[in-house]
C-alpha positions in Angstrom: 61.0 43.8 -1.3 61.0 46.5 -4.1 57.9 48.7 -6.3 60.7 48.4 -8.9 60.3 44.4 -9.3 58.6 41.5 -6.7 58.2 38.2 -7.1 55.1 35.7 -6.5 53.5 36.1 -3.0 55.0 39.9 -2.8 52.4 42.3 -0.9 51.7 45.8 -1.6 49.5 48.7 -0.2 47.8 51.1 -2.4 46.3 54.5 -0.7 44.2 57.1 -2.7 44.3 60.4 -1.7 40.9 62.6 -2.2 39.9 66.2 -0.8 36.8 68.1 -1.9 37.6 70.5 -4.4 36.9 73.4 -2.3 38.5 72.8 0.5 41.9 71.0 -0.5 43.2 70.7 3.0 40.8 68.5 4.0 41.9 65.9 2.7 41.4 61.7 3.4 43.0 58.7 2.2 41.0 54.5 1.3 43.6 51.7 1.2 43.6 48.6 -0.4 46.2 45.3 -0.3 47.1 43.4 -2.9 49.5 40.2 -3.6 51.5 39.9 -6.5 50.5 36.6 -8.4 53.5 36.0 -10.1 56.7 38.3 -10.6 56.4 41.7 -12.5 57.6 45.4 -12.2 56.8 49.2 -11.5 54.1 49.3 -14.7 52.4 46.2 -13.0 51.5 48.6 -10.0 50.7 51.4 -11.8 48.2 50.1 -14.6 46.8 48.1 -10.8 46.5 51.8 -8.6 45.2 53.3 -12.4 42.5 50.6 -12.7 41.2 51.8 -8.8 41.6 55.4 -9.1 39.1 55.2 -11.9 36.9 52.7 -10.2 36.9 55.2 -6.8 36.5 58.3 -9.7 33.2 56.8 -10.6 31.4 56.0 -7.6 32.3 59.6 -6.4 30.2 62.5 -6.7 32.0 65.2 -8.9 33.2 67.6 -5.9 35.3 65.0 -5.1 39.1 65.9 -6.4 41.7 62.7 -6.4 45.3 63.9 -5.2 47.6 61.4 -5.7 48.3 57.9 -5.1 51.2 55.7 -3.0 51.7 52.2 -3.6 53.5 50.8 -1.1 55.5 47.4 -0.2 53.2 46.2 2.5 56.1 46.6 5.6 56.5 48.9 8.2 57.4 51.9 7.2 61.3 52.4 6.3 63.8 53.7 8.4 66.1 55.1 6.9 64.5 56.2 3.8 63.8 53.4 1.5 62.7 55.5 -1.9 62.6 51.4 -3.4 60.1 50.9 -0.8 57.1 52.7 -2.6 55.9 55.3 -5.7 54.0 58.1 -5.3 52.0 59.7 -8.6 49.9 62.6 -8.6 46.5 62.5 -10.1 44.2 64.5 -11.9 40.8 62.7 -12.3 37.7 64.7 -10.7 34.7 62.3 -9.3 32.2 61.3 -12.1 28.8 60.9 -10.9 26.4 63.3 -10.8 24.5 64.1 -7.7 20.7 64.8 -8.0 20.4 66.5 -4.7 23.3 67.6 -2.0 26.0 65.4 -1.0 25.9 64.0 2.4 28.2 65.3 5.2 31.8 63.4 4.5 31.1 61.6 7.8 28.4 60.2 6.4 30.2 57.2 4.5 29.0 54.3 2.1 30.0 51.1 3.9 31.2 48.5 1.7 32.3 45.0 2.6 35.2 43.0 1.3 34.2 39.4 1.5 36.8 37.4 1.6 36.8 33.3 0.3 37.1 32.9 4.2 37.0 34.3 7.6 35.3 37.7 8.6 34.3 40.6 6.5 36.7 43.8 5.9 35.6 47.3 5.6 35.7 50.3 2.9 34.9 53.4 4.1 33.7 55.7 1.1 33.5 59.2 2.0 31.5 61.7 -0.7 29.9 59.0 -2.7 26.6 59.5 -1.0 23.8 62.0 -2.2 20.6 62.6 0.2 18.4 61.3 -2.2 20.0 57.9 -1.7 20.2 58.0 2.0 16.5 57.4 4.3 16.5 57.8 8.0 14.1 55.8 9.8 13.6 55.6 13.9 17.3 58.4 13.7 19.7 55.5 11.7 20.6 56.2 8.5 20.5 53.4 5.9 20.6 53.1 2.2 17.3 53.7 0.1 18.0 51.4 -2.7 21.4 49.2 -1.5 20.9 47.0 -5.0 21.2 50.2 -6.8 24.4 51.0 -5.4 25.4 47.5 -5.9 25.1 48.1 -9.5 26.9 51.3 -9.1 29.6 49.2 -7.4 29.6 46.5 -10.3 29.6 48.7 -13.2 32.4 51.4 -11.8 34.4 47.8 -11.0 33.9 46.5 -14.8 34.0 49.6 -16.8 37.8 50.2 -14.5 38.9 46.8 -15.6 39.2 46.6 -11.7 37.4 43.4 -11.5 39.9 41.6 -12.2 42.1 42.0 -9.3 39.4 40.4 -7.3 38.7 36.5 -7.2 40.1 33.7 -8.2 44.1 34.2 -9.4 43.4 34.5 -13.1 43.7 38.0 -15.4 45.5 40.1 -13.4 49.4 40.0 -11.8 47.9 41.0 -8.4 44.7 39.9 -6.7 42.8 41.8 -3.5 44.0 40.9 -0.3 43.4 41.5 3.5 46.5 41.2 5.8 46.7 41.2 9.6 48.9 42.8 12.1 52.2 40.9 11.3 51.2 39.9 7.8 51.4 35.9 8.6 47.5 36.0 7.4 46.6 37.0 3.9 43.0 36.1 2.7 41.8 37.1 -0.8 39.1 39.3 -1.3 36.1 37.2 -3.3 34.0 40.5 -4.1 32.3 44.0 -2.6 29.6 44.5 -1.7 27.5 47.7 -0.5 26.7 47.2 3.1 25.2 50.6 4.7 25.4 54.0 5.7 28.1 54.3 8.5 28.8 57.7 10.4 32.6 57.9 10.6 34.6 61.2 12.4 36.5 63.2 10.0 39.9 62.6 11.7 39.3 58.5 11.6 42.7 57.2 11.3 41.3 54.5 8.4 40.7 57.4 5.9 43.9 59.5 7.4 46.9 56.9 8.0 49.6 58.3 6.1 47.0 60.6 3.8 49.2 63.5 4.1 52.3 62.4 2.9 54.7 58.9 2.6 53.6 55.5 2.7 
């Protein structure tokens, strides 16, 4: 399997890589997987990780700086060296929305579910999205003032990105939203997301760090 051209049923991993702007070594990394619809090449993958990096850009609060991307083929990772085995792009979008009050602590995360046509839930893990307007804290748990609100937020960043279209039923795009497990021998598309909560999530939480520093 190759970034330079797949065929139908290919899988792919795309991570982008985020640090607030004044503190650049801090940085953490959301992942998404994808399966290739039909066969296509490189620009497939990067017009795909574009659409996402603006989605991401919009429903972050504008101290959020976006680093880079990698799009990897969804194997282990390659040894020896496999430079066929992903792309890595730097990236020079700043978060877009405009926070009204402070932003929360970057463990406080917006939870967002992948709902796939079947099976269980997956997870997104947004870190610097939330403001502490939008965040209420009754009996000590924090939960989302107006979830439908951020469930517009969530369907407008997804339209306005053209990113919509990599979700639901395999029409419009070369690739459609996945979840794989372990071994890969399960692939399940992703039907939609949806804003779930306000999860606390440590800072060194290996699903915003896996591979955030560096290869795929």
């Amino acid at each position: 399997m190759s970034v330079s051209d797949f065929a139908a049923d290919d899988l792919f991993i795309l991570r982008i890589i985020k640090h607030l702007g004044t503190n650049p070594d801090r940085k953490w990394a959301n992942s998404y997987e994808f399966r290739a619809v039909g066969a296509g090449s490189e620009s497939d993958l990067l017009v795909m990780a574009q659409a996402f990096v603006e989605f991401e850009a919009a429903l972050h609060g504008t101290a959020v700086q976006f680093d880079r991307f990698l799009i990897s083929t969804w194997e282990a990772d390659s040894v020896p060296y496999d430079p066929a085995a992903f792309i890595a792009s730097t990236v020079s979008a700043v978060g877009t929305k405009v926070m009204a009050s402070d932003i929360e602590p970057l463990n406080m995360v917006l939870s967002v579910t992948r709902v796939a046509t079947t099976g269980r839930f997956g997870h997104l893990f947004y870190r610097g999205v939330l403001q502490e307007v939008e965040v209420v804290s009754p009996a000590g748990k924090p939960t989302l003032v107006n979830r439908a609100a951020i469930q517009t937020d969530i369907d407008t960043a997804l339209g306005d990105s053209s990113a919509d279209q990599y979700l639901g039923p395999e029409v419009g795009a070369p690739f459609k939203m996945v979840m794989v497990n372990k071994d890969g021998t399960q692939v399940r598309p992703v039907a939609g997301l949806f804003a779930q909560g306000v999860s606390s999530v440590p800072l060194d939480h290996a699903w915003f760090n896996r591979a955030a520093g560096g290869g795929p």
